[in-house]
C-alpha positions as CSV (number, residue, x, y, z in Angstrom):
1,X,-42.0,143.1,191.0
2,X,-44.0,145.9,191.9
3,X,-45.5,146.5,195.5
4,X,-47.4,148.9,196.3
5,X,-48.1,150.5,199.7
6,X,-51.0,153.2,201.2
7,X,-49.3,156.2,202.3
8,X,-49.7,159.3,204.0
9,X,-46.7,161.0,202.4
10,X,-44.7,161.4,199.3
11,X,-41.5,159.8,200.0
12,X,-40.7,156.3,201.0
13,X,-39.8,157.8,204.7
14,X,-43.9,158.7,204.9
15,X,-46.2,156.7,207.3
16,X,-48.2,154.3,206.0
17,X,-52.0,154.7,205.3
18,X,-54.1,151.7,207.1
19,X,-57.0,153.3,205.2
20,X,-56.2,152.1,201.6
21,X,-59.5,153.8,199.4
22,X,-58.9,157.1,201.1
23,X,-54.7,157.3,202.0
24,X,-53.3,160.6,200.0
25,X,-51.0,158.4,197.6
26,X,-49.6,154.8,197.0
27,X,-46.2,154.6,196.6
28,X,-44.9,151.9,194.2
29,X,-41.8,150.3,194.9
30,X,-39.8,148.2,192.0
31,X,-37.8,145.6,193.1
32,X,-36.4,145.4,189.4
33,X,-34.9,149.1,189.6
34,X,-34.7,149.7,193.3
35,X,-36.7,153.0,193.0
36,X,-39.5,154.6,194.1
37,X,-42.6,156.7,192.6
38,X,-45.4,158.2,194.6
39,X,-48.5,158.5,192.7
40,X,-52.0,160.4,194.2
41,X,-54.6,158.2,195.0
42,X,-58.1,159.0,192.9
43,X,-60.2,158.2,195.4
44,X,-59.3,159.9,198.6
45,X,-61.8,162.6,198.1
46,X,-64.3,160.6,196.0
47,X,-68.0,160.9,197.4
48,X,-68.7,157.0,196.8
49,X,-66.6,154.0,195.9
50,X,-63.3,155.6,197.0
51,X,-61.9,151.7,197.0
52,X,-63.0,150.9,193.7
53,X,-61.4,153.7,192.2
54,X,-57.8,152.4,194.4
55,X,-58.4,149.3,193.5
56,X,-58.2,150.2,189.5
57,X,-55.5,152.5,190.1
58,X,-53.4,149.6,191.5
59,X,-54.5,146.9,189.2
60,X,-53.7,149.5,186.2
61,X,-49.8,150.5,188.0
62,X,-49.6,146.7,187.3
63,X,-48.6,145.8,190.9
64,X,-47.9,142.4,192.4
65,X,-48.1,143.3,196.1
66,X,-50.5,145.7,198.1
67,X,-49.4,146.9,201.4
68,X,-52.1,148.7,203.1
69,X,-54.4,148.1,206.6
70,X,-57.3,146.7,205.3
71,X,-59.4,146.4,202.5
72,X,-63.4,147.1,202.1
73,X,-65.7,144.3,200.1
74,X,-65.2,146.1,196.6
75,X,-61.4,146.6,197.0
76,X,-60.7,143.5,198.0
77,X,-63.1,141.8,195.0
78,X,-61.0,143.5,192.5
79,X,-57.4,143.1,194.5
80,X,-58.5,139.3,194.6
81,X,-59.7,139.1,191.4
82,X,-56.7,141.0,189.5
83,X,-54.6,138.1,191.6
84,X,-52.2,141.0,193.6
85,X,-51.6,139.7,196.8
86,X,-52.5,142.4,199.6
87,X,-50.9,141.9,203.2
88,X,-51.9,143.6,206.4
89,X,-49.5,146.1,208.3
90,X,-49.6,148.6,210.9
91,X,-48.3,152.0,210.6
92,X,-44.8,152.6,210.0
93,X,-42.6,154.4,207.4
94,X,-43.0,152.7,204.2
95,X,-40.1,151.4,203.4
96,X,-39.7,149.9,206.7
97,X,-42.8,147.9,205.8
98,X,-41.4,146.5,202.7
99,X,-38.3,145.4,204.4
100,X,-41.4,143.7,206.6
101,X,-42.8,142.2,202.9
102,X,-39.4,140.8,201.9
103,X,-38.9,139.1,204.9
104,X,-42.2,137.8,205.0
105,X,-43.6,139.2,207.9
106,X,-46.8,140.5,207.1
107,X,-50.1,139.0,207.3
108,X,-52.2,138.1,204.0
109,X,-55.0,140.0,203.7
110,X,-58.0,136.6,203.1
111,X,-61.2,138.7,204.2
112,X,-62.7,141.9,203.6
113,X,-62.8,144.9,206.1
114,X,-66.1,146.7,207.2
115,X,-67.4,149.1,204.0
116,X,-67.3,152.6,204.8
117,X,-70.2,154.8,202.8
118,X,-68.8,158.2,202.0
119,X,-66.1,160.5,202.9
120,X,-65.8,161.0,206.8
């Protein structure tokens, strides 16, 4: 299984990113392997549609969970759609918040977050 998580950082020590179509990078964690891989996200410093373009990246990584804060209306309609479950979590290192996933302490993600227009 593959779950992914917004992050502020490269490593799995970094912070995670409640923004999820403008964090720095997603950091995918296989529970097959037990490793890592930080991968730059392609929308943080898009002008438009920042969560679209996160949401593709994640759908084409092949994940099965997203970690992140929230989600806007077109993230979350291809999250949903692509069937990968996204959970809510507050900032913490990321591999403290899939230890959170595993023992299934994080809140699903059901409803979209307010749409932000733009890079702020």
């Amino acid at each position: 299984m593959k779950i992914v998580v917004s992050a502020a950082g490269v490593t799995k020590e970094s912070m995670l990113d409640k923004r999820f179509g403008r964090c720095e990078y997603f950091i995918i964690f296989d529970t097959d392997t037990n490793s890592y891989e930080a991968i730059p996200n392609a929308g943080v410093n898009a002008s438009g549609g920042a969560g679209i373009k996160a949401a593709n990246q994640i759908i084409e990584a092949k994940a099965n969970v997203l970690i992140t804060g929230n989600l806007g209306p077109n993230a979350f309609e291809l999250i949903e759609k692509s069937k990968i479950k996204a959970v809510s979590c507050e900032v913490m290192p990321v591999n403290r918040a899939i230890e959170l996933y595993q023992k299934n302490m994080l809140s699903d993600i059901f409803n979209a977050g307010v749409a932000h227009h733009g890079m702020r």
